[in-house]
C-alpha positions in Angstrom: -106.2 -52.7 7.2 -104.6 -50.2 4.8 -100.8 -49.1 5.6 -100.4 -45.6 5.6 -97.6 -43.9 5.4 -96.6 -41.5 8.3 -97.0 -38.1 7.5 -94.3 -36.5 10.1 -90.5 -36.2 9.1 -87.9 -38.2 11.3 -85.2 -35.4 11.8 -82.6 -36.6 13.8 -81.4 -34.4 16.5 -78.0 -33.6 14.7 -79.9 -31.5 12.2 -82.3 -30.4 14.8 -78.9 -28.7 17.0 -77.5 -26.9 13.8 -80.4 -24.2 13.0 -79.2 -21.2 14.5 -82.2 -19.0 13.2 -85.7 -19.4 12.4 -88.2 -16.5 11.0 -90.9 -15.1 9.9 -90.5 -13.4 6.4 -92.0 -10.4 8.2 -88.5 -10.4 9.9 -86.0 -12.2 7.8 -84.1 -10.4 5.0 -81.7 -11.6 2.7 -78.8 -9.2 2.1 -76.6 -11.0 -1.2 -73.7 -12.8 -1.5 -70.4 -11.2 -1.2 -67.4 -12.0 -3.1 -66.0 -14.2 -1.2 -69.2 -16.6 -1.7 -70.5 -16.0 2.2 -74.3 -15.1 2.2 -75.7 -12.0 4.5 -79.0 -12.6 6.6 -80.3 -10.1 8.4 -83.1 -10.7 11.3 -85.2 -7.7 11.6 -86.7 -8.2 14.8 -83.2 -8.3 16.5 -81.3 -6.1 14.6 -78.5 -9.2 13.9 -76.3 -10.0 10.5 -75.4 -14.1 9.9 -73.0 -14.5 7.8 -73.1 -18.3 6.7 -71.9 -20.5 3.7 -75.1 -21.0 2.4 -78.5 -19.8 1.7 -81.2 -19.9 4.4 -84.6 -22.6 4.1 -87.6 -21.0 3.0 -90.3 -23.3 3.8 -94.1 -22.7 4.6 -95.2 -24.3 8.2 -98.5 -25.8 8.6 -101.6 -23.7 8.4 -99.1 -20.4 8.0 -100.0 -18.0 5.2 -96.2 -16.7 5.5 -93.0 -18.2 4.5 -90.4 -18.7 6.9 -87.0 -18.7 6.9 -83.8 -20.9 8.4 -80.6 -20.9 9.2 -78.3 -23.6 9.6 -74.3 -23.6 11.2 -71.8 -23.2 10.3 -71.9 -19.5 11.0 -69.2 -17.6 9.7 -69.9 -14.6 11.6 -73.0 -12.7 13.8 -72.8 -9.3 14.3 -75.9 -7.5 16.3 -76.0 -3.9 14.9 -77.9 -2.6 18.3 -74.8 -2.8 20.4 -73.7 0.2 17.9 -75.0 3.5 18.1 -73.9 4.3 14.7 -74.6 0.9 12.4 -77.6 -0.2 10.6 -77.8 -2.3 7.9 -77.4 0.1 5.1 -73.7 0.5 7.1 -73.5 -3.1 7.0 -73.9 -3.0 3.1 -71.4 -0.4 2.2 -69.1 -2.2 4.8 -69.3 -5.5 2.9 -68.9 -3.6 -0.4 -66.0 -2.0 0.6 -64.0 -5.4 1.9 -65.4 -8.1 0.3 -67.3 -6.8 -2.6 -70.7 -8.5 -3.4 -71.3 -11.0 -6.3 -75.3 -11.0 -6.4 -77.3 -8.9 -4.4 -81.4 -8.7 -4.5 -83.3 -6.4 -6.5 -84.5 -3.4 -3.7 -87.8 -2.3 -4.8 -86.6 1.4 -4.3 -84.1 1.1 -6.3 -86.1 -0.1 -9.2 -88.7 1.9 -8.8 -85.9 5.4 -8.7 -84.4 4.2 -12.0 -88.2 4.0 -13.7 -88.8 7.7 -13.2 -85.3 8.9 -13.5 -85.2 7.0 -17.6 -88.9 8.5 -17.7 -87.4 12.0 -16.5 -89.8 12.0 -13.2 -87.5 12.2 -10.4 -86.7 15.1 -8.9 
């Protein structure tokens, strides 16, 4: 009889109670760091900004052929933008910009792709 080792991960239920969010990357979207070293998550299905002290989990369940994402507490703050008629996360950006400043945002596709045609004289 060989021993095998078990291929299931005790987690006790003290890390189990701290995850506040878990997505999809259909849905999740990391936002940056602002300046005062809190990272912005936004959930795209809900509509709802965490603010935490650290990055989220990506990690890759079983049989998936999408990455998901998680977020542990603490939580330094939630806001869900649907209870505002006039928010959205671009609001939430400038917002952040304008009180905290942000040390490392991602690279936005758009962006990128605007300052290829406007160095190549394309963008009208």
């Amino acid at each position: 009889m060989s021993n095998t080792p078990p291929t299931t991960v005790d987690v006790s239920d003290g890390d189990q109670n701290n995850i506040v969010l878990e997505r999809s990357g259909s849905y999740y979207g990391y936002l940056g760091k602002d300046g005062e070293g809190f990272h912005h998550h936004v959930d795209e299905r809900t509509n709802t900004i965490y603010v935490t002290q650290r990055r989220a989990e990506r990690f890759l369940p079983d049989d998936a052929g999408l990455y998901w994402f998680r977020i542990r507490s603490p939580i330094d703050h939630i806001k869900n933008l649907e209870q505002y008629d006039d928010r959205d996360i671009d609001q939430w950006i400038a917002y952040v910009d304008s009180i905290r400043g942000w040390t490392a945002r991602p690279l936005e596709l758009q962006a990128i792709l605007d300052e290829v045609l406007r160095t190549r004289g394309g963008l009208r």
